[in-house]
C-alpha positions in Angstrom: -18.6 42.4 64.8 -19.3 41.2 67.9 -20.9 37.7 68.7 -24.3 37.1 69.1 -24.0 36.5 72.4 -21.8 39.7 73.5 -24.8 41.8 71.2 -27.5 40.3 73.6 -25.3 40.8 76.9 -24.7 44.4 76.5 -27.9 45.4 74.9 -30.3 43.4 77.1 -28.0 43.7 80.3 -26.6 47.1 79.7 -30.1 49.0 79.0 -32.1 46.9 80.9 -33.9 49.9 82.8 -34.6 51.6 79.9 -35.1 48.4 77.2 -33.1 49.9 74.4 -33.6 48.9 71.0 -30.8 48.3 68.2 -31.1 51.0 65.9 -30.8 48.1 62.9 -34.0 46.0 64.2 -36.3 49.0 64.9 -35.1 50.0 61.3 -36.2 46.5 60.0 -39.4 46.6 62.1 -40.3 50.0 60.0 -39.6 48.9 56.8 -42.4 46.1 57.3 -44.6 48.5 58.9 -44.4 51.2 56.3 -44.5 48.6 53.8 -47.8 46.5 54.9 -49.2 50.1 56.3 -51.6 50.3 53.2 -51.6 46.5 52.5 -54.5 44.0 53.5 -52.5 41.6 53.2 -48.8 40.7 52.9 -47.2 40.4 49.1 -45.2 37.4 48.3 -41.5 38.3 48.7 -38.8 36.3 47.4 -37.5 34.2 50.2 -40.8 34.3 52.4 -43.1 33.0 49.8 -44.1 30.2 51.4 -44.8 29.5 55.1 -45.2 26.2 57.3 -47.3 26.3 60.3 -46.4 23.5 62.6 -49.6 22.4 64.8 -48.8 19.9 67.8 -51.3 17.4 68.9 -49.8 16.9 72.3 -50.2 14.3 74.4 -50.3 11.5 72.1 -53.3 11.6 70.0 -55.0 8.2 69.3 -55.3 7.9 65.6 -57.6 4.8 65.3 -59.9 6.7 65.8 -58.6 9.7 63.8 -58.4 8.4 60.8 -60.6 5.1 61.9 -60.5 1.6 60.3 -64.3 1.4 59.5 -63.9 -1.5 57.8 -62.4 -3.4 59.9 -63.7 -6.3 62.2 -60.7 -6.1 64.4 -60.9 -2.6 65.4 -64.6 -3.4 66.5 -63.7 -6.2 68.4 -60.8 -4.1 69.9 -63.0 -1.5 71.2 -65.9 -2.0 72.0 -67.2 0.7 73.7 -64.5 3.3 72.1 -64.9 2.2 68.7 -66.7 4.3 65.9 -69.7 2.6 63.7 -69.8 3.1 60.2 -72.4 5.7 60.8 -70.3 8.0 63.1 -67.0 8.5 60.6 -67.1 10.4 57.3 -65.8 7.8 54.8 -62.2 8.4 52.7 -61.8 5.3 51.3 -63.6 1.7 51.4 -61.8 1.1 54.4 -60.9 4.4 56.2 -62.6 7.9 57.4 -62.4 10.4 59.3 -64.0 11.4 62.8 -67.3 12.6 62.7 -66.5 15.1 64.2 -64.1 16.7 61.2 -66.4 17.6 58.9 -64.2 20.9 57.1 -61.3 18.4 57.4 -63.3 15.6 55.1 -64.5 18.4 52.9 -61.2 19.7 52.4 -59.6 15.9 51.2 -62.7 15.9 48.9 -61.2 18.9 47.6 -58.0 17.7 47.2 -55.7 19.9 49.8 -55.8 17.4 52.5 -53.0 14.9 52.6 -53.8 12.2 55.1 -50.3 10.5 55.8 -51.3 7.0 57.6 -49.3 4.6 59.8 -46.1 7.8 61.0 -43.7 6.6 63.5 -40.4 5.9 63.6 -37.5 2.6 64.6 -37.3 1.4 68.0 -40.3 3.6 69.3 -40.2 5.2 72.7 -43.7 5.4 75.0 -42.3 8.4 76.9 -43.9 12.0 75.9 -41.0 13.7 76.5 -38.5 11.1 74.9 -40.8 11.0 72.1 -41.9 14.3 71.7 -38.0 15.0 71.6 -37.4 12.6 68.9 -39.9 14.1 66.9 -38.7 17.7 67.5 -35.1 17.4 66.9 -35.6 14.6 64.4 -32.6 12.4 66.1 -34.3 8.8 66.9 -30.9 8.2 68.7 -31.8 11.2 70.9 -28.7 12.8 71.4 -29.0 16.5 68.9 -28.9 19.4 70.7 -30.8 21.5 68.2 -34.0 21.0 66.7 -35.1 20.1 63.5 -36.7 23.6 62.6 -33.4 25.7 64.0 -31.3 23.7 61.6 -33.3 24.8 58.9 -33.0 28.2 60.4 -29.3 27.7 60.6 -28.8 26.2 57.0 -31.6 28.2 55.0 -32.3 31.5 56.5 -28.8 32.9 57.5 -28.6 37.1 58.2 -32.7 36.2 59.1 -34.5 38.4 61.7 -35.3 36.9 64.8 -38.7 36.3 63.5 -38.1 34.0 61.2 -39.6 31.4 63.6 -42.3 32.2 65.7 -43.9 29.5 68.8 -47.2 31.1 70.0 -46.3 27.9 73.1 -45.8 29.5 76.3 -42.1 28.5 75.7 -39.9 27.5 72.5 -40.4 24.1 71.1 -37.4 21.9 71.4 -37.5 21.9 68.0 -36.1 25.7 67.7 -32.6 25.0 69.4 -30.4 26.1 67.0 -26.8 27.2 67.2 -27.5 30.9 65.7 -30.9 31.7 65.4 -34.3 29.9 67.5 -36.6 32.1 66.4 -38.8 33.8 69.2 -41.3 32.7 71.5 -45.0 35.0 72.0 -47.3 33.7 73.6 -48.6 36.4 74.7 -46.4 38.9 73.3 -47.5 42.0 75.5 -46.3 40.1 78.6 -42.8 39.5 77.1 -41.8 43.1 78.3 -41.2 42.4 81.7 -39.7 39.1 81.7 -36.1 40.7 82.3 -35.9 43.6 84.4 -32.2 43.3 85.7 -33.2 41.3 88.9 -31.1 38.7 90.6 -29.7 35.7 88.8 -31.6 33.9 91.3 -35.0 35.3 90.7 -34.6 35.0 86.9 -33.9 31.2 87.0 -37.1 30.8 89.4 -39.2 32.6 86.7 -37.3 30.6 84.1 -38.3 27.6 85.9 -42.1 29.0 86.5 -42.4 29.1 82.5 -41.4 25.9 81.7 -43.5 24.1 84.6 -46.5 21.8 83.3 -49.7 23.8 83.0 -52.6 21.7 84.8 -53.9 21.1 81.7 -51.4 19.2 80.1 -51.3 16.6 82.8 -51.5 13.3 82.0 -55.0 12.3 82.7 -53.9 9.4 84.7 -52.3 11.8 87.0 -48.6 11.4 86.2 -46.1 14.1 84.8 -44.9 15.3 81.9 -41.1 15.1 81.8 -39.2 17.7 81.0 -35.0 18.0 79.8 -32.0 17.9 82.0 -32.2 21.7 82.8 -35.7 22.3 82.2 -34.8 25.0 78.6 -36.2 24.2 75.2 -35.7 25.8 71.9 -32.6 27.5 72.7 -28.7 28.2 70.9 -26.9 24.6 71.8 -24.5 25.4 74.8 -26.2 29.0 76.1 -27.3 28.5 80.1 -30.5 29.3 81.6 -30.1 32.7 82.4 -28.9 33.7 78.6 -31.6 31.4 77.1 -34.1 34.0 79.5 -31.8 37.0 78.7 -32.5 36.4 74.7 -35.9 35.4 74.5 -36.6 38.9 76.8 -34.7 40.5 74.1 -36.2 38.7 71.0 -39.8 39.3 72.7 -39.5 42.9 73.7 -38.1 43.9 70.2 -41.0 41.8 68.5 -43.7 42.3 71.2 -45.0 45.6 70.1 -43.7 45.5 66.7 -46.0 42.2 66.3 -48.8 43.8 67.8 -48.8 46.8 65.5 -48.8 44.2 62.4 -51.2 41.7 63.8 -53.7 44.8 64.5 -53.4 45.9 61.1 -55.6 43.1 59.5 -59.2 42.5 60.3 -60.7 38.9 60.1 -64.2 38.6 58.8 -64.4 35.4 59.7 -65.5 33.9 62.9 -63.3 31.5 65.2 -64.1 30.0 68.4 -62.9 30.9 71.5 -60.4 27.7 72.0 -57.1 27.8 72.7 -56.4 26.6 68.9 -58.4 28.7 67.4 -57.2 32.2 69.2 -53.3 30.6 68.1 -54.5 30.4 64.5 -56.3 33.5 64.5 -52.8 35.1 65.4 -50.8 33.8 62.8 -53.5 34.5 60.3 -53.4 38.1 61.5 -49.7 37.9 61.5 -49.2 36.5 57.8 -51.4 39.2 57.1 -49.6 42.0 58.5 -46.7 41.5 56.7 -44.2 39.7 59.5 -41.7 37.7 57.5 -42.1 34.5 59.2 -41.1 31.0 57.7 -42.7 28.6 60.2 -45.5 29.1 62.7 -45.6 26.9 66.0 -48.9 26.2 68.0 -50.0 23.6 69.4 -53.4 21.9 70.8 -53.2 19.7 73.7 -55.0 16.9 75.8 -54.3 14.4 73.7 -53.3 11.8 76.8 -56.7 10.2 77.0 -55.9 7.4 79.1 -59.8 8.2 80.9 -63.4 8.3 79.6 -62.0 9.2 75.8 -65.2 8.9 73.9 -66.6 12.5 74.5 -62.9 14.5 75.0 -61.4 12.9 71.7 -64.2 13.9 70.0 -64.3 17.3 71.8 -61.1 17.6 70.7 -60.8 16.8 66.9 -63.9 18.8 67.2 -62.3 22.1 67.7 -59.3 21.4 66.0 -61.3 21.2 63.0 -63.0 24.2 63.1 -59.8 26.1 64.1 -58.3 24.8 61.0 -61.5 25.6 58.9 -61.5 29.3 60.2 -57.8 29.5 59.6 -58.3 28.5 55.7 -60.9 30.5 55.0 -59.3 33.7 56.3 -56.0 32.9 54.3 -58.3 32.1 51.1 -59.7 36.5 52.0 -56.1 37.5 52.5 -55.3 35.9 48.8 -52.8 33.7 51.0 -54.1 30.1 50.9 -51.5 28.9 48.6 -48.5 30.5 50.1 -49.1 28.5 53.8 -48.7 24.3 54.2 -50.0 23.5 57.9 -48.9 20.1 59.3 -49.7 18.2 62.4 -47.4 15.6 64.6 -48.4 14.0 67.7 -45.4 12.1 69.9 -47.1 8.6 68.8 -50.4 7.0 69.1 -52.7 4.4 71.3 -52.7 0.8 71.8 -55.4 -0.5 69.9 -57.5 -2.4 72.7 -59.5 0.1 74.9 -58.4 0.2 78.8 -60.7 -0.7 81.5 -60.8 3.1 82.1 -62.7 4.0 78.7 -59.3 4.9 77.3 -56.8 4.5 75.4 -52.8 4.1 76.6 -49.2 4.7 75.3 -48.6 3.7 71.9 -46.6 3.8 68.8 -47.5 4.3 65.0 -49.8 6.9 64.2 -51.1 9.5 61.4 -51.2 13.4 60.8 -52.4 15.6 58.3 -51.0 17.7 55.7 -52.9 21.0 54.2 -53.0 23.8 52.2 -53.1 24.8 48.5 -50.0 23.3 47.8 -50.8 20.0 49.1 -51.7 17.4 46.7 -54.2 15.6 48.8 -55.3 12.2 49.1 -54.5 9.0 51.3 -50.7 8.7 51.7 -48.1 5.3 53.2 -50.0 2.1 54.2 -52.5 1.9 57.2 -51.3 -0.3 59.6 -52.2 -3.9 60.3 -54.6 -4.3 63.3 -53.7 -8.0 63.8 -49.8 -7.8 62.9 -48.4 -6.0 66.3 -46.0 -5.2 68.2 -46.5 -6.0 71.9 -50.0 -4.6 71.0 -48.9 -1.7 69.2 -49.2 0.1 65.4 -46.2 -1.0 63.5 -45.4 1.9 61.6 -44.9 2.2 57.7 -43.6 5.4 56.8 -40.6 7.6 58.9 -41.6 10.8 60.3 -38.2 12.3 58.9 -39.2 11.5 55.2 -42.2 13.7 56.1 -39.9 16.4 56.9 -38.0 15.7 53.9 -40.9 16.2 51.6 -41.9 19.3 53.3 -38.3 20.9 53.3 -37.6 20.1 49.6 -40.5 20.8 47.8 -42.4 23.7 50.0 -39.6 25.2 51.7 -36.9 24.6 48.8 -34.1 23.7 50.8 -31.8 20.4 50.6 -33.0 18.1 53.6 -30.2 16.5 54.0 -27.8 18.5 56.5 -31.2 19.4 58.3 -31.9 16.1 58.8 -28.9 14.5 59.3 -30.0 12.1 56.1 -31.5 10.9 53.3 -35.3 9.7 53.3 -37.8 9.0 51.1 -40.2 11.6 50.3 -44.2 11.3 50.1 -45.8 12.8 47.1 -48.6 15.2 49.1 -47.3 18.5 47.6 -48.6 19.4 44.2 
């Protein structure tokens, strides 16, 4: 057998004119397609019964006034032209609610499949996005793993798995794909994936491999810095693989999946409505992709412009706005597939704010923060301890619960594998899946 490496070289470099497919894949691909061709929606398989959907808040999203301290006389006096009245949140507790402006989200805690996990972060926090976002990706506070969190679960728990066992709808792999066999694929915009490779120069590739992992405008910091990227500019690949074999497999991957994935995604029709967003057309896909039949484990998208060091008040809310109905669409077309409890959707976002307001109307660089946790398998309800506003460190969150026992819980107990070698650890779970 030759390695994976050698497969990719001399299918992808060898055919590249004519884009030859491996007689094994296109045989997988049509087993799924003959087997969702009369199907709405796709049947619950051993292995692939359940699916995660990983949803990125990116830039840092400030979760005071998330998940906002109503009740609280520090908060007030903290913000007081950012902070939310009583009036404006939609209570959870006596001394928490959510943003106005997530009414399905609130609805869905009534109903008990939101967990709400409050004051996330992790020892010795870093302010950076990209250190940060790192940590959180790869799950390595010491920030020195190669692969990501997700591709070691790949690695330990889906061995033999098709390439589509993760799938990032980014414009490139999350860092935390890297894995040293399989990183799952990358589509975007899978119709586009066909010509990333056409056997041009070495040169040429790397500058188009450089082009996709650039910044787009609209993740910029808002205070008009940059978003820092890894030594070599490649996410989400197999540990030790160079640029122009990280670009070589993900042309592969994409161009065996591209139109396979289209043909699936096309076979289900949504009757229900999303908006136009960014978030929304992402969740729409992998609805339409769960549907199909595509035997995916964990879905990446993400939602950005979360860096609101300027003018928050009307973006925040702008944002949480169309994140929650993104997520409300997205529900209610899994609950017509007959799919709602086979998918757990989680949210991270590289850390929080400070609590004071800036003289800019914004928020900056913090630590501890919250995210959310839904689906019919979650057991919702409030979960770890909101932090104190008046206990701080150098003005920031202190947090009470590690991001990696979040990962724990969801590893053990929705995707049933030991969370240990994936994590490099033992931490304590939550109890937010029923």
């Amino acid at each position: 057998m030759k390695t994976r490496r050698e497969f990719l070289r001399s299918t992808m470099l060898g055919a590249s004119a004519t884009w030859t497919v491996p007689m094994f894949i296109e045989r997988t691909f049509a087993d799924l397609a003959n087997g969702a061709r009369d199907l709405a929606t796709q049947p619950v398989t051993g292995k692939d019964g359940t699916i995660l959907v990983v949803l990125q808040l990116a830039g840092g999203n400030d979760g005071l006034n998330t998940l906002v301290p109503y009740a609280d006389d520090i908060y007030h006096r903290s913000r007081p032209r950012l902070g939310k009245k009583e009036s404006e949140i939609l209570k959870l507790s006596d001394y928490v609610g959510l943003n106005g402006s997530m009414p399905f989200m609130s609805e869905y805690f009534k109903q008990g499949h939101l967990g709400v996990v409050q004051g996330v972060g992790y020892p010795n926090p870093n302010r950076s996005h990209f250190v940060s976002t790192s940590i959180w990706e790869t799950a390595d506070i010491e920030h020195r793993s190669n692969t990501g969190w997700l591709g070691r679960y790949f690695d330990n728990a889906c061995k033999g798995a098709d390439p589509t066992v993760g799938i990032s709808l980014n414009k490139t792999q999350p860092e935390s794909f890297g894995a040293l066999k399989n990183p799952g694929v990358c589509l975007s915009s899978p119709e586009l994936y066909r010509w990333i490779h056409g056997g041009g120069e070495k040169a040429q590739a790397e500058e188009f491999f450089a082009s996709l992992n650039s910044p787009d405008d609209d993740d910029k910091p808002v205070d008009g810095g940059s978003i820092e990227m890894p030594a070599g500019g490649k996410v989400g690949g197999i540990q030790g693989e160079s640029n122009l074999d990280f670009l070589e497999r993900v042309a592969m991957d994409a161009r065996v999946s591209s139109a396979k994935i289209i043909e699936l995604a096309a076979k289900y029709k949504s009757k229900v409505q999303y908006e136009g967003t960014p978030i929304s057309r992402s969740l729409n896909m992998v609805s339409r992709l769960i549907a199909g039949g595509l035997p995916t484990r964990v879905y990446y998208v993400s939602h950005g412009g979360f860096d609101t060091h300027n003018q928050q008040l009307n973006s925040h809310d702008r944002l949480l706005g169309q994140l929650d109905s993104a997520l409300k669409s997205f529900f209610a077309d899994l609950k017509d597939q007959g799919n709602a409890d086979r998918v757990t959707l989680m949210t991270f976002s590289e850390f929080g704010r400070r609590v004071d307001e800036n003289a800019s109307a914004g928020t900056d660089h913090g630590r501890a923060s919250c995210l959310f946790v839904a689906g019919g398998g979650v057991k919702g309800g409030l979960y770890g301890q909101y932090p104190s506003l008046s206990d701080l460190d150098v003005g920031d969150l202190k947090h009470h619960v590690d991001f990696r026992g979040v990962y724990a819980s969801v590893l053990e107990n929705w995707l049933k594998t030991p969370s240990a070698p994936i994590l490099k650890g033992q931490f304590d779970k939550l109890k937010f899946m029923a």
